[in-house]
N, C-alpha and C positions, 0 to 999 in steps of 0.2 A: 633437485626436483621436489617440489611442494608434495605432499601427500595429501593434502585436499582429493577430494572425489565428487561423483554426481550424486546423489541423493536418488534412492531407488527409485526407477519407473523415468526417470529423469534423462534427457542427454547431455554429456557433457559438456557436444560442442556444436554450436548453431554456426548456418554459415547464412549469411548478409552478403550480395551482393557481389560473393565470388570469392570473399574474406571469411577465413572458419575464424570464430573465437571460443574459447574456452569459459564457462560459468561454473566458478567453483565455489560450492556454498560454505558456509565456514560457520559450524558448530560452538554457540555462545550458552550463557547462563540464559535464565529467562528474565528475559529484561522487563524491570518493573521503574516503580517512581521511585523507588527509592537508589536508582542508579543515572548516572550521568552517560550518556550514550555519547559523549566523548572519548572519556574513560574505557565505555565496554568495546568501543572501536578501537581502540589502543590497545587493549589487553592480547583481543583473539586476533585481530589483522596485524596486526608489527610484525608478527613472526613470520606470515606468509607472503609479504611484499616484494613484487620482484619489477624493474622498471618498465613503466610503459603500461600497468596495473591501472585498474578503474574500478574504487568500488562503488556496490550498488546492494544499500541499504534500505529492508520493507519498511514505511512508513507507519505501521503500527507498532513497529518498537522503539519509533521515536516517540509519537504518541504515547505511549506507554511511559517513555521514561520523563514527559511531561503532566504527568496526571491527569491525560487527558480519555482517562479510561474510565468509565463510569458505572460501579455497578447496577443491575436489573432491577433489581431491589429500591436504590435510589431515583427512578425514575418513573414519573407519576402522567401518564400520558393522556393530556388533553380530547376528550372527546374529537375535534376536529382531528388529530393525530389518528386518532382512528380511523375516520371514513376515508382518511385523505389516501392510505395505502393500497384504496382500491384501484388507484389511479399508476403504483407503480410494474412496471414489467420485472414479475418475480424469476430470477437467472436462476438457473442450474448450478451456477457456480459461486452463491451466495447470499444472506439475506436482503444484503442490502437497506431498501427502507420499504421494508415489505412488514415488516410488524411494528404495532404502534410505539413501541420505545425508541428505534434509531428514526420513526417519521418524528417523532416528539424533538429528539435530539438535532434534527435538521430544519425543524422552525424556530427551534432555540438558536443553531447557529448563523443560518440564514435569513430568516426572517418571514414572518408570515406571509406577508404580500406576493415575497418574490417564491415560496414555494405552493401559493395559490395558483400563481401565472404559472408553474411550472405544471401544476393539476392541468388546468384547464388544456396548456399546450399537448400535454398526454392524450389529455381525454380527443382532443381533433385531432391526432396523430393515428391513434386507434379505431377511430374512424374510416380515415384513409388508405389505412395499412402499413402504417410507419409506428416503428417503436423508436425507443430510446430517446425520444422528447423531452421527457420530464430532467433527466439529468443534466442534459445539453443547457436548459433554462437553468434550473438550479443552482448547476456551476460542482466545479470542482471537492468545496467542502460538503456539499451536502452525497457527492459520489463517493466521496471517500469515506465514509462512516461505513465501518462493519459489524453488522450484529454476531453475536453468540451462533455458534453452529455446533454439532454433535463432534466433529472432528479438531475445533480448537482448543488448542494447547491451554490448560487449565493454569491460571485462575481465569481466563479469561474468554471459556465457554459460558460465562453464566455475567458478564461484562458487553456495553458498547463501546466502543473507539473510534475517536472521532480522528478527525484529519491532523496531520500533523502541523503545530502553530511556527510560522517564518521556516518553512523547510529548505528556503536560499539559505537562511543565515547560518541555520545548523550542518546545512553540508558544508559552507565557509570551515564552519569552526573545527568541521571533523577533517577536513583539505590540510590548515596548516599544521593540524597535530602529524598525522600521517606522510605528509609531503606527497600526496597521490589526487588526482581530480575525483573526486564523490559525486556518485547521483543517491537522493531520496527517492526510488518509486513504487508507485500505486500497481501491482501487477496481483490478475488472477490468471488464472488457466482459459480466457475468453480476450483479455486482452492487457494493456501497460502502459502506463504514464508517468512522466519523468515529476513531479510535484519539487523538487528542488536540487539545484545544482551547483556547486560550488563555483561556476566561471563557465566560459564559451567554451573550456576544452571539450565539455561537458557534451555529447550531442544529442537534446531533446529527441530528435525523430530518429537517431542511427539505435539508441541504449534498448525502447520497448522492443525491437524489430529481436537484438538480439536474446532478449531474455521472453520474448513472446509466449512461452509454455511454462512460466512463470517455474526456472529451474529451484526456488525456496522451496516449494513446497507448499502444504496450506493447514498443517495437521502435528502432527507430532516431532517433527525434523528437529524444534529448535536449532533451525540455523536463519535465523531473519537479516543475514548478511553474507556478502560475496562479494566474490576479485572478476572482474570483465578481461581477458588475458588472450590477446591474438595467437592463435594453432600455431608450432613453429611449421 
């Protein structure tokens, strides 16, 4: 029997659809760029793989082990990066691109045009009484950027992190090290997205359902990875 556990405040086991499964978060180093997140998946998952396991690795510590983390400091935000954050709906459960460093970082990665159209589709959204517009346009990279919050796991409260780059290919590469299907995903405590997955075993719409309360954590756990494990 693993000795993995839930992570305080956390459940261990969600049930979907009639099916309990088990999320068991699994306590790593703090993955940086100077580590291969092949490797740090081999180290702390090998020993707790049992068959029929599915792991479900956060997208910022791939990011991370791609230097795709950038500090506050290095980051020089364009006037427009400024105004444009008026435009974004600031959550409860993260900055998002709500301060001008990660809007800066998401006209850099996206591209000015397409996070204009995503302004403006805000701004008629808020109108209406519809949120969540601007990301829907934007697209995926520019939702995935996370800025600095008081509760993130240092070095990288005072860091942006951007999306993680080919996250199909990196969950491939972590699939045949391990022999287990890998999801990459984008989860907080409001909602979850699968951003990459090693093969069809993989199920984009079944994986956020079940880790929906985002059993990682968001703060000091260092555990940015877990086993998806059906209740006996």
């Amino acid at each position: 029997m693993s000795e993995l556990k839930a992570n305080e405040g956390k459940k261990e086991c969600m049930e979907v659809d009639g099916v309990s499964y088990l999320r068991l978060p699994i306590k790593t180093c703090v993955v940086t760029a100077e580590h291969n997140i092949v490797d740090v998946a081999a180290e702390y998952v090998t020993p707790h793989i049992e068959e029929g396991d599915i792991l479900f690795i956060s997208e910022k510590s791939v990011a991370c082990s791609q230097r795709r983390a950038v500090p506050l400091t290095d980051i020089h935000p364009r006037p427009l990066a400024k105004f444009l954050t008026k435009f974004v709906y600031k959550s409860p459960y993260g900055i998002g691109l709500g301060i001008p460093e990660t809007m800066e970082m998401a006209l850099r990665e996206c591209g000015t045009m397409r996070i204009l159209f995503a302004a403006f589709c805000s701004a008629i959204g808020k109108l209406i009484g519809r949120r969540g517009w601007f990301y829907k346009v934007a697209g995926y990279r520019a939702e995935s950027i996370d800025g600095p919050t008081p509760y993130t796991l240092p070095p990288y409260n005072k860091y942006v992190v951007l999306g993680p780059d080919k996250p199909d290919e990196v969950a491939k590469s972590i699939s045949q090290r391990l022999g287990i299907p890998v999801a990459i995903v984008d989860i907080n405590d409001l909602k979850g997205k699968v951003l990459g997955a090693s093969g069809p075993e993989v199920d984009r719409e079944l994986v956020p359902k079940i880790l929906r309360d985002n059993p990682l954590g968001q703060s000091g756990q260092q555990t940015p990875m877990g086993l998806i494990r059906k209740a006996n």
